[in-house]
Every structure is written in C-alpha cells, then in structure tokens.
BALOBA-1460 file (C-alpha; in Angstrom, 3 decimals):
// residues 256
<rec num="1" residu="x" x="-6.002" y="-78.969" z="-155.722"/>
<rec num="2" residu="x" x="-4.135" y="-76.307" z="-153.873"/>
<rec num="3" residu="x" x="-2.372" y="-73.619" z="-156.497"/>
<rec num="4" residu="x" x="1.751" y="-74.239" z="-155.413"/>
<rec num="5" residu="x" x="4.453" y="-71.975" z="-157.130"/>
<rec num="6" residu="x" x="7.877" y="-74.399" z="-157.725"/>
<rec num="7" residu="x" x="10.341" y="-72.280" z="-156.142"/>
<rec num="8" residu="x" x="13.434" y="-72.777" z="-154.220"/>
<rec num="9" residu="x" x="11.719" y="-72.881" z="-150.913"/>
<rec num="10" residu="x" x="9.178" y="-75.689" z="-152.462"/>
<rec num="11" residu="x" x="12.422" y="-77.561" z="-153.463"/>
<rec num="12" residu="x" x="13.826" y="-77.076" z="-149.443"/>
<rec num="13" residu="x" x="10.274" y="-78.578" z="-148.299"/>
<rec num="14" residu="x" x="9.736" y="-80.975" z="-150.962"/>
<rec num="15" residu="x" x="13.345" y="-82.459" z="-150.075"/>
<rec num="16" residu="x" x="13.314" y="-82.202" z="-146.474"/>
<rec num="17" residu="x" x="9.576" y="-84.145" z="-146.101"/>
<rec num="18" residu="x" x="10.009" y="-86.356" z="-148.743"/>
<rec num="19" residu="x" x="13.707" y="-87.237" z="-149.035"/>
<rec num="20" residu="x" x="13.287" y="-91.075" z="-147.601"/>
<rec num="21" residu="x" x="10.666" y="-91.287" z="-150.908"/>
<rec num="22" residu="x" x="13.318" y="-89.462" z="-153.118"/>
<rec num="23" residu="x" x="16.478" y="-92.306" z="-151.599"/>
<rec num="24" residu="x" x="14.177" y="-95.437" z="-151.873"/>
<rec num="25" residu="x" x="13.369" y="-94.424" z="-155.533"/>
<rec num="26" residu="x" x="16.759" y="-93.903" z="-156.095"/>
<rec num="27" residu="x" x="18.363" y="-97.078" z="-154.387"/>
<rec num="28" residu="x" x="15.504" y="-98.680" z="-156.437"/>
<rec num="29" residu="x" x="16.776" y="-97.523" z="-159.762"/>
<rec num="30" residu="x" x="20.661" y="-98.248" z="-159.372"/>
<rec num="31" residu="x" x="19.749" y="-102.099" z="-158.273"/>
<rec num="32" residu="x" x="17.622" y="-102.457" z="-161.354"/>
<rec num="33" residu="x" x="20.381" y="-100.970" z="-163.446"/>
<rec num="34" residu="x" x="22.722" y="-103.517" z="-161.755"/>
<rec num="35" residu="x" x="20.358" y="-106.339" z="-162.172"/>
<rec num="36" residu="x" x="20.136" y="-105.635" z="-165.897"/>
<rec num="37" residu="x" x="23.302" y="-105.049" z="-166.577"/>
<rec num="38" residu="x" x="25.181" y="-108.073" z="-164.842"/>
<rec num="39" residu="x" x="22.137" y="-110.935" z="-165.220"/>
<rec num="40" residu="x" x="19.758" y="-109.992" z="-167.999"/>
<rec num="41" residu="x" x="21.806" y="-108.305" z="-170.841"/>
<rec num="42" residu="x" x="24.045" y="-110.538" z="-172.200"/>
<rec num="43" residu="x" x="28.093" y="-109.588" z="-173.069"/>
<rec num="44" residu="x" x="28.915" y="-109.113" z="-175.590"/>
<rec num="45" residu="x" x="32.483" y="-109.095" z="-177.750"/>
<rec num="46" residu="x" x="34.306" y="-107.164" z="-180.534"/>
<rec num="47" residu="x" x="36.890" y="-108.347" z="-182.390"/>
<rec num="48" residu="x" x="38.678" y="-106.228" z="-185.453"/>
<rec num="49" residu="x" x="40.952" y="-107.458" z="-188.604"/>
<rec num="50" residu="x" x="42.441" y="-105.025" z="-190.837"/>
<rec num="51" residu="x" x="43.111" y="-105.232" z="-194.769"/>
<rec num="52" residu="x" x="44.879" y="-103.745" z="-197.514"/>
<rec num="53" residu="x" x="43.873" y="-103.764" z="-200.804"/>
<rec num="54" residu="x" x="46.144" y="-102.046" z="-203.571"/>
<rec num="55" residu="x" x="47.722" y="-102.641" z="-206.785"/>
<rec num="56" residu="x" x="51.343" y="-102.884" z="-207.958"/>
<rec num="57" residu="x" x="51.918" y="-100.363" z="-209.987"/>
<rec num="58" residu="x" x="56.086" y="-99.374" z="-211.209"/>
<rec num="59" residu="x" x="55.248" y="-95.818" z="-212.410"/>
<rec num="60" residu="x" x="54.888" y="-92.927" z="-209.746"/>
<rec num="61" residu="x" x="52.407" y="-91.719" z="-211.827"/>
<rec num="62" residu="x" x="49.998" y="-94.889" z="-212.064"/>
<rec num="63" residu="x" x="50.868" y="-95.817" z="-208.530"/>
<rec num="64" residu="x" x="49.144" y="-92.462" z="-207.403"/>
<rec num="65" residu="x" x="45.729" y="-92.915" z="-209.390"/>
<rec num="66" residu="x" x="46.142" y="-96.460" z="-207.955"/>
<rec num="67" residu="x" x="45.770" y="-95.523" z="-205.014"/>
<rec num="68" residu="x" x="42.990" y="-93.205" z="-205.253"/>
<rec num="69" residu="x" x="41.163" y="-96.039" z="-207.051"/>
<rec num="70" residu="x" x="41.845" y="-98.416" z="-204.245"/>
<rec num="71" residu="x" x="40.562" y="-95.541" z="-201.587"/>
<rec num="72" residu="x" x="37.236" y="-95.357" z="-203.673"/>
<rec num="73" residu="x" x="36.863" y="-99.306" z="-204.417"/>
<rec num="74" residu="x" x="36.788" y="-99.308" z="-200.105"/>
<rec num="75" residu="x" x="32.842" y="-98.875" z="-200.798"/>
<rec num="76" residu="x" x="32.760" y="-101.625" z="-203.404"/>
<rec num="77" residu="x" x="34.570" y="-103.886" z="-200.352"/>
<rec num="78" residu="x" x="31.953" y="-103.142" z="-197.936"/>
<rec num="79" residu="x" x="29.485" y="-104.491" z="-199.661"/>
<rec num="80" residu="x" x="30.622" y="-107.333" z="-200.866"/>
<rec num="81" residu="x" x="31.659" y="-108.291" z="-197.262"/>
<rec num="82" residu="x" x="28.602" y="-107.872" z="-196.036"/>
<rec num="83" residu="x" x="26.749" y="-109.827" z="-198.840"/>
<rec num="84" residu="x" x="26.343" y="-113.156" z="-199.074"/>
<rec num="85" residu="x" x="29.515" y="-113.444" z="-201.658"/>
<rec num="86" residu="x" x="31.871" y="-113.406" z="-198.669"/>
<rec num="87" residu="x" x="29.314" y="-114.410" z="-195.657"/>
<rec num="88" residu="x" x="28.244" y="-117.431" z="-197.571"/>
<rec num="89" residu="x" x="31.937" y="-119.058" z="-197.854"/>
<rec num="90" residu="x" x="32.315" y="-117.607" z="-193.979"/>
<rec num="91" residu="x" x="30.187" y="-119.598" z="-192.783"/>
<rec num="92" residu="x" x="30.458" y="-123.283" z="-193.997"/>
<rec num="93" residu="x" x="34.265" y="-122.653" z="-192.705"/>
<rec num="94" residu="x" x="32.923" y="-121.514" z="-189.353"/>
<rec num="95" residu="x" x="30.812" y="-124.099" z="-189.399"/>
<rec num="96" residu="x" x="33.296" y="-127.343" z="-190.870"/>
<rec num="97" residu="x" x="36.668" y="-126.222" z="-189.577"/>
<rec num="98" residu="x" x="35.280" y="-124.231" z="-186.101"/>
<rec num="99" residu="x" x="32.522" y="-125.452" z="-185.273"/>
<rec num="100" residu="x" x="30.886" y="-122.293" z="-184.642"/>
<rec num="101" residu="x" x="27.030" y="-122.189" z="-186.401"/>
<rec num="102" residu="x" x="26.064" y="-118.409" z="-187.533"/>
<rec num="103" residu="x" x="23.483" y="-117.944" z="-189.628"/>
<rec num="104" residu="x" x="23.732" y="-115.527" z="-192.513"/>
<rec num="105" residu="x" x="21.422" y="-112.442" z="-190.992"/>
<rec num="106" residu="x" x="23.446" y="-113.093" z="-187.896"/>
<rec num="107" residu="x" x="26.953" y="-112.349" z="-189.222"/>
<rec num="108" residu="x" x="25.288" y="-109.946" z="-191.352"/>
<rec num="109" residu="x" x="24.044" y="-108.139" z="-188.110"/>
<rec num="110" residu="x" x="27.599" y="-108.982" z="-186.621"/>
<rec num="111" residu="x" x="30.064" y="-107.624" z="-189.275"/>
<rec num="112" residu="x" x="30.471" y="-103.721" z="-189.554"/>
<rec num="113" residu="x" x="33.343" y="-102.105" z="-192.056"/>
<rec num="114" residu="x" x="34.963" y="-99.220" z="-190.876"/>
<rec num="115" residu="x" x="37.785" y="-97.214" z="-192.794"/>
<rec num="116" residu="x" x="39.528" y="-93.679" z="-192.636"/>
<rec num="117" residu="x" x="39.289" y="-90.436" z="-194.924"/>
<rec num="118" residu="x" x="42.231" y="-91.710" z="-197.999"/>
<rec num="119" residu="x" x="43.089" y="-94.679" z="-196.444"/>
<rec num="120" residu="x" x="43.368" y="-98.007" z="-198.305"/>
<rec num="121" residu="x" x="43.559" y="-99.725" z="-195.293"/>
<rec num="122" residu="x" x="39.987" y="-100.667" z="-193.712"/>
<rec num="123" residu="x" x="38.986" y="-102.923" z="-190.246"/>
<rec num="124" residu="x" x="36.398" y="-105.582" z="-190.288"/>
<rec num="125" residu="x" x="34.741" y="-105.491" z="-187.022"/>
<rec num="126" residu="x" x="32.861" y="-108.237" z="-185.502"/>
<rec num="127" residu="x" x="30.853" y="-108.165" z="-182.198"/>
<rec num="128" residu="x" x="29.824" y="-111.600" z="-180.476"/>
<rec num="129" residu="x" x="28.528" y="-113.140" z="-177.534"/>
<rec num="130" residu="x" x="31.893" y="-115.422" z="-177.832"/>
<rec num="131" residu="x" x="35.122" y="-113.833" z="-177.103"/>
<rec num="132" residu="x" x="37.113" y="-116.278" z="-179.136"/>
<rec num="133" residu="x" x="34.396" y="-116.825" z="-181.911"/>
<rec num="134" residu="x" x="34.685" y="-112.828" z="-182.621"/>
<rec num="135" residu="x" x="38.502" y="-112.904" z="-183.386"/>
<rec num="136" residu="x" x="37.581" y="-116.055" z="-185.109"/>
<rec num="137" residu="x" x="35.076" y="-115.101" z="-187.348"/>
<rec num="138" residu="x" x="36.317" y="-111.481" z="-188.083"/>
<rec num="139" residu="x" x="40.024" y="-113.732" z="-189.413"/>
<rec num="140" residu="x" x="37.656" y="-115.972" z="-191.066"/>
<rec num="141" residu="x" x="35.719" y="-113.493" z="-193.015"/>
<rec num="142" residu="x" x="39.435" y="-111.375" z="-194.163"/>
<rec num="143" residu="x" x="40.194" y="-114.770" z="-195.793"/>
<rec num="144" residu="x" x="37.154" y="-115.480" z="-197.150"/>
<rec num="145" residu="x" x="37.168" y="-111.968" z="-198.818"/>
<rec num="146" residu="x" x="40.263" y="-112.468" z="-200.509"/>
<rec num="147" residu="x" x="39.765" y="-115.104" z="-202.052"/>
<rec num="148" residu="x" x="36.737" y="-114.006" z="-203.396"/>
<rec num="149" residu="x" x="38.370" y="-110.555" z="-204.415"/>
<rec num="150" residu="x" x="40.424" y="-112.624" z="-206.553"/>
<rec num="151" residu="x" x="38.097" y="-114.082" z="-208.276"/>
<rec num="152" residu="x" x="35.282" y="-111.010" z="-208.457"/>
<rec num="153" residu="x" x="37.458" y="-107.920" z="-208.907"/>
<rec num="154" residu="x" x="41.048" y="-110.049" z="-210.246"/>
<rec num="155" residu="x" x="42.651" y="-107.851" z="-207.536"/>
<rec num="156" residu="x" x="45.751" y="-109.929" z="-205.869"/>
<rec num="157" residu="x" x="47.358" y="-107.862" z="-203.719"/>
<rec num="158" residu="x" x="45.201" y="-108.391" z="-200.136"/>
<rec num="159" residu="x" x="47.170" y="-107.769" z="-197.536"/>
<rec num="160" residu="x" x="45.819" y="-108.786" z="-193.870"/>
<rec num="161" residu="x" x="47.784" y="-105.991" z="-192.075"/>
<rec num="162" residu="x" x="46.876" y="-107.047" z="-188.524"/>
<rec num="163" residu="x" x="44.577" y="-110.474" z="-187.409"/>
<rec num="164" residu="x" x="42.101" y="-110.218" z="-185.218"/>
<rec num="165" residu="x" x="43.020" y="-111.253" z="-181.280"/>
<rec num="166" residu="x" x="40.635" y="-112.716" z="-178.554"/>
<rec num="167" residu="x" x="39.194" y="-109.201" z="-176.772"/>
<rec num="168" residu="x" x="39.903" y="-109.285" z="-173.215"/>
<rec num="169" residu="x" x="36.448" y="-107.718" z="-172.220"/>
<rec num="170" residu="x" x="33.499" y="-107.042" z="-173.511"/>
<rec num="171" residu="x" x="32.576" y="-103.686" z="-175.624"/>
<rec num="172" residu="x" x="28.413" y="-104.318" z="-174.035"/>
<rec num="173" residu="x" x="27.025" y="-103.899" z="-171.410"/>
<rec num="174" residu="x" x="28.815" y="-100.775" z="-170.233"/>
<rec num="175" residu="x" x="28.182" y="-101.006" z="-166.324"/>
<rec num="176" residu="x" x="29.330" y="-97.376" z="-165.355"/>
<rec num="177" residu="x" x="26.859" y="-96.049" z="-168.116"/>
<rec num="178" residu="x" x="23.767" y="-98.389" z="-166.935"/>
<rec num="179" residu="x" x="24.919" y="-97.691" z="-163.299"/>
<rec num="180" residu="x" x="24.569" y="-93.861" z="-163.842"/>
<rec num="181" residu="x" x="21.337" y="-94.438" z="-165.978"/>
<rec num="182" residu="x" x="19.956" y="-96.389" z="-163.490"/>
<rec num="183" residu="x" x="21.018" y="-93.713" z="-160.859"/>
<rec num="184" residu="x" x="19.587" y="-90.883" z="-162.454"/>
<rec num="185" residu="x" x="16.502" y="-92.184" z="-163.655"/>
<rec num="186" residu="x" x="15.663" y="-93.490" z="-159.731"/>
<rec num="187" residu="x" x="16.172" y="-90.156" z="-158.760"/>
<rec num="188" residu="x" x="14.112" y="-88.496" z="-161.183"/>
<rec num="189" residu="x" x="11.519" y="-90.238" z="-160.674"/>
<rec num="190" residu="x" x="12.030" y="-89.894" z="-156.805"/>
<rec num="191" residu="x" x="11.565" y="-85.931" z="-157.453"/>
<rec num="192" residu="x" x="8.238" y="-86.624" z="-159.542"/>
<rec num="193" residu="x" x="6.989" y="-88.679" z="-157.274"/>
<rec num="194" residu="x" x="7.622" y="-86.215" z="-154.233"/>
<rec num="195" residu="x" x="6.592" y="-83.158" z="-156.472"/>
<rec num="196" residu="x" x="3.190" y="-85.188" z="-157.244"/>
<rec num="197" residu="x" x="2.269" y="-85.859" z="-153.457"/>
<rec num="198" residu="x" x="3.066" y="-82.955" z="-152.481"/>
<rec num="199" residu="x" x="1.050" y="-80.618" z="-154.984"/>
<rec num="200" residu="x" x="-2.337" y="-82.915" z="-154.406"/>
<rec num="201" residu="x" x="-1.540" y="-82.748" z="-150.380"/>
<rec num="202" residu="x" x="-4.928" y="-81.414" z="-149.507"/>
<rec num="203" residu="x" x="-3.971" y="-81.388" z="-145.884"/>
<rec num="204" residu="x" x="-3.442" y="-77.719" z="-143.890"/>
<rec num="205" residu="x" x="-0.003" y="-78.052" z="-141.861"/>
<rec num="206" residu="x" x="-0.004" y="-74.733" z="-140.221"/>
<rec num="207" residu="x" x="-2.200" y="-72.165" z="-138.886"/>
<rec num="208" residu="x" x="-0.353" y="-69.507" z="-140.889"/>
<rec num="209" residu="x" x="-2.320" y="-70.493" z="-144.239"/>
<rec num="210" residu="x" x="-5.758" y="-70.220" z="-143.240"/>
<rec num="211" residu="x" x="-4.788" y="-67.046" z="-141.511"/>
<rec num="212" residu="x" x="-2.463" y="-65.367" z="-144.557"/>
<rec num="213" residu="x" x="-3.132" y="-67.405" z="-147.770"/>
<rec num="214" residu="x" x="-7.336" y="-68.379" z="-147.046"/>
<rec num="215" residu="x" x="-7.695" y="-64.852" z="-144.663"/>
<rec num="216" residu="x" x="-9.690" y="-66.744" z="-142.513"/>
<rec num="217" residu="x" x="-9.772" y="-65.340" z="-138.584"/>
<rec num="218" residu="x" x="-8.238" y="-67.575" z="-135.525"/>
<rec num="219" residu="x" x="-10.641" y="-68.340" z="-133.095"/>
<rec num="220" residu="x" x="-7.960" y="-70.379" z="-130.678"/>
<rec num="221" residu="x" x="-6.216" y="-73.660" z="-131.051"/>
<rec num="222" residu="x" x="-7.432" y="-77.129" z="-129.865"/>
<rec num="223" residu="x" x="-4.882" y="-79.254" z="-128.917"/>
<rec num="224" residu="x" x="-5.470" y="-83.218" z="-130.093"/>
<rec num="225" residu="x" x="-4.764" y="-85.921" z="-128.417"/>
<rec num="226" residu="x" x="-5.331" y="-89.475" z="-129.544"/>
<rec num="227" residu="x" x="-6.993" y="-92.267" z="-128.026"/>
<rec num="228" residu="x" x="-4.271" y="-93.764" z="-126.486"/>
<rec num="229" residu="x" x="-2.762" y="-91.136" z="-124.722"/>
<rec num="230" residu="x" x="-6.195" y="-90.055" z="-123.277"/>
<rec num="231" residu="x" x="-6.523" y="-94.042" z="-121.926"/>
<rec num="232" residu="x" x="-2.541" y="-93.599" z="-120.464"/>
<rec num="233" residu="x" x="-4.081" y="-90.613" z="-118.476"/>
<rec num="234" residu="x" x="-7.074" y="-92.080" z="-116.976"/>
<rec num="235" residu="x" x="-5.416" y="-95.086" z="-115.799"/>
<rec num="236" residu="x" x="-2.901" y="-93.079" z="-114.183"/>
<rec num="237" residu="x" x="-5.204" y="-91.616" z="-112.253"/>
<rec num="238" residu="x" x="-6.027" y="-92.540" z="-108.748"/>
<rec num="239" residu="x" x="-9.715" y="-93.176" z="-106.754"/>
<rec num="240" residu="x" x="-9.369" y="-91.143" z="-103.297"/>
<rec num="241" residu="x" x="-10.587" y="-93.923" z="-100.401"/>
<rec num="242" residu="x" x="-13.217" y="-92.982" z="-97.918"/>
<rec num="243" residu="x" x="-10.987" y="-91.692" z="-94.553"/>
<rec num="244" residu="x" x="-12.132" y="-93.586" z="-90.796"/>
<rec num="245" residu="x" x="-14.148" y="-90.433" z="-89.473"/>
<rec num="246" residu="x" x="-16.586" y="-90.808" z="-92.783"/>
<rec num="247" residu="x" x="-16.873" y="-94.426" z="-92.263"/>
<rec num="248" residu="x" x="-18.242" y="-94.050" z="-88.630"/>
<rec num="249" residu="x" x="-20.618" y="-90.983" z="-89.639"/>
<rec num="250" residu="x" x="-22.095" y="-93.133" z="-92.257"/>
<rec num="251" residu="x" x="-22.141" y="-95.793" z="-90.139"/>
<rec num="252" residu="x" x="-24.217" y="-93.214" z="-86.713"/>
<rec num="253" residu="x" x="-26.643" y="-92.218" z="-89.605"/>
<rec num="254" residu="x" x="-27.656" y="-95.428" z="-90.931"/>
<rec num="255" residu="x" x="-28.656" y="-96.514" z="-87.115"/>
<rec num="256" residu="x" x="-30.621" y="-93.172" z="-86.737"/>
C-alpha cells in the first residue's frame, strides 16, 4: 500500500476524482433518512395536563410552610402517578368509558411528570401514537389522581389548572433532524469510502512519481492504444490496385 500524507491537496484530488462516489453516498443517505422517518418510524403524540396541589391554610404563617410542604410532596405525586395506584383506576376508565386498551407498562412508559424549581404546580405529560388518546389519557390520569389523593394523602384541594388538548402534530419523528442525520452520515461515509479507494489505489497515474517519489530514470513514453482503435485504423486503410502498364508486363512475361 502506497504511504499517502492527508493534506489539503489529497482533499482537492480525493474530491475532484471521486466526487460522483462522495454525491451517490450522500443522495443515498438523505432517502434512507426520508424513508425512515415518513414510513417506518411511527408518530408519535404528546399531550400535557397541569395540577395544583395545596392546602388551605388562614394564617400567613402556616400558608407559607404549606406551601413549601406542597413543593416537596411534588416527589411523593410522581410516584404515585406513575404506580399502579393511579394507572390501575386509569385504565379500566380508558378502557369502559373510551375505549382505548393500554396496558399498565405501556402508560407507565407513556406518562412522564415534569415540575419547576418551588412550584406547586406540576404537568403530566403523555406521549401516544393517538393524537386524541394522548389528551385523553393525560385528563384521565389528573382525575384519577385526585381521587386517589383524597383518599391516600386526605389532601382536597386538586386543582386541574389547565386540561390537556388534542396536539396538532406530532413531538416524533423530527424530519429536519433525521433529514440532516441522514445527510451527514451519507456524506461521511461518501468521504471514507473515497479516502479508502484512494489510499489502496495501487495504480501509477503520472510519470512524475516514478521519476520524483520511486527515482526511477525515464527511458521514453509508449503511447497505448486499445484494440478497437487499432481495428478503426486498419479498416480505414486502403489496398493500392495494380495500374494497366503492370497488368500488360505481367501479362508479356508470362508468354515468354
């Protein structure tokens, strides 16, 4: 294998005898991207609810370790939302009043509980195939949870502060990500695959590197030409005709 230093000019003459290798790899990777991304992955939908949880509380003084308390019982929430204390209920309700058949790991894998630094208010996110079944599910499971709040933790003020609504697109796939994924990775691999042909190209393309690089003498050039060309020449060429004087000279010999 012949020793080649990756330098700028490499980069000029790896892109200028390779670039058709370095597009098709790359037109390659963006309609695989696209071909994921609009028929194999399937869409998917997020829906959000958000809650409040607090406590009544007349004095200024109990109101404000109140509220701490509720900020810190946000953990205790989370939990029990994504436990089968509130799933459980979720479900058969889904399932009698919607229709809509989960199984517990999947709304377990579906349900995520995100809330702010000293806020009592936290969202219940939901992400689903089904547009409509997300907001459905994610209103579903706020109910479910305070009833069972109630009855767990006697805590009766659970407010839901805003219902979930029907998304209007879908949070996955993202099709300018994959599309740029699927662009880049084409062309990298366009660039490997040019680098690798070209640094196991045994063949000499100029005179110049047996002369400078192997120090080998010139003894002349020898021009090639292929078969077909050589056949083009021959037939072009023409067969002279004997003339009339060399006719009648052959003819005067053969009677002597």
């Amino acid at each position: 294998m012949m020793d080649q230093t990756v330098s700028f000019d490499f980069f000029i003459r790896l892109v200028r005898e390779y670039w058709r290798a370095i597009v098709s790899f790359t037109v390659v990777g963006l309609i695989v991207a696209a071909g994921l991304t609009f028929f194999v992955i399937t869409p998917k939908y997020q829906s959000s609810v958000q809650i409040l949880v607090n406590r009544k509380n007349t004095d200024a003084a109990t109101e404000s370790a109140g509220q701490q308390a509720d900020v810190q019982m946000i953990t205790t929430y989370k939990e029990l939302i994504a436990g089968q204390v509130v799933l459980k209920p979720t479900q058969q309700q889904l399932s009698e009043r919607y229709g809509i058949e989960r199984s517990l790991n999947t709304l377990k894998s579906e349900v995520s509980v995100t809330s702010t630094t000293n806020s009592q208010v936290f969202s219940i996110a939901v992400t689903d195939t089904d547009a409509k079944a997300s907001a459905t599910i994610a209103n579903q499971i706020a109910r479910s949870f305070k009833n069972q709040v109630q009855k767990i933790i006697k805590v009766n003020n659970v407010t839901i502060v805003a219902p979930a609504e029907t998304p209007n697109g879908a949070v996955s796939p993202k099709k300018p990500l994959n599309m740029s994924i699927g662009l880049v990775v084409g062309l990298l691999l366009g660039f490997v695959y040019a680098e690798i042909r070209m640094l196991t190209d045994r063949r000499v393309h100029d005179a110049d590197f047996l002369t400078d690089d192997l120090g080998l003498a010139s003894l002349g050039l020898v021009n090639h030409q292929n078969q077909y060309s050589i056949k083009k020449q021959v037939s072009n060429l023409t067969v002279a005709h004997p003339t009339h004087d060399n006719q009648i000279t052959s003819q005067t010999m053969k009677r002597v």
